[in-house]
C-alpha positions in Angstrom: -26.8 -5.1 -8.5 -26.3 -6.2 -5.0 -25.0 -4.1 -2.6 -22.2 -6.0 -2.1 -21.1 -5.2 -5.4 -21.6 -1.8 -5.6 -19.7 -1.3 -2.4 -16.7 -3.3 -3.9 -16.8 -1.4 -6.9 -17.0 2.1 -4.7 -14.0 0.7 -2.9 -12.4 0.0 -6.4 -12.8 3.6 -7.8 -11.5 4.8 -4.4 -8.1 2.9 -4.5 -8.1 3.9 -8.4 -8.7 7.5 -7.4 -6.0 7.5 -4.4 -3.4 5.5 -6.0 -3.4 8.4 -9.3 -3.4 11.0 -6.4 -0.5 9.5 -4.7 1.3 9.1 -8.0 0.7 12.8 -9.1 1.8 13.5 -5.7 5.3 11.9 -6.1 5.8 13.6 -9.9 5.0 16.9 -8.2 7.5 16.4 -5.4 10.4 15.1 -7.4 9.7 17.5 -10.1 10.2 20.3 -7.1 13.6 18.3 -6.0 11.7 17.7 -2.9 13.2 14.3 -2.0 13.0 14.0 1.5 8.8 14.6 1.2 9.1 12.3 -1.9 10.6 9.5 0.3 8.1 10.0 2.7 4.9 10.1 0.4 6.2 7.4 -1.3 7.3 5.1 2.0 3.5 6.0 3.2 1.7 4.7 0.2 3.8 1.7 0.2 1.9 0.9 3.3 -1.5 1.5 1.9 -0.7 -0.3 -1.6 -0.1 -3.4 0.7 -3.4 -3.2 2.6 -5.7 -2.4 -0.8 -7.3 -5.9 -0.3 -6.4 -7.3 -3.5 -8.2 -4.6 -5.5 -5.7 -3.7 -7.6 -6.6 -7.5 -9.7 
């Protein structure tokens, strides 16, 4: 493989890993009736979900 490829699939696996952090994350906090820090978490990975670079195809 090329090491183009291997860097977009290290990116890939990166977003996957984050984006089932952040949505463990947000269960956690809503489970704890934390709302306001829920908001926030969830508000902050809005942002990064809409710079992922189209790897979430």
């Amino acid at each position: 493989m090329s090491s183009e490829v291997l860097e977009d699939l290290l990116k890939k696996d990166i977003y996957e890993d984050t984006w089932e952090w952040w949505k463990a994350q947000l269960y956690f906090l809503r489970e704890d009736k934390d709302f306001h820090e829920a908001e926030a978490v969830f508000k902050e990975f809005s942002m990064y979900k809409s710079r992922s670079c189209g790897l979430d195809s």
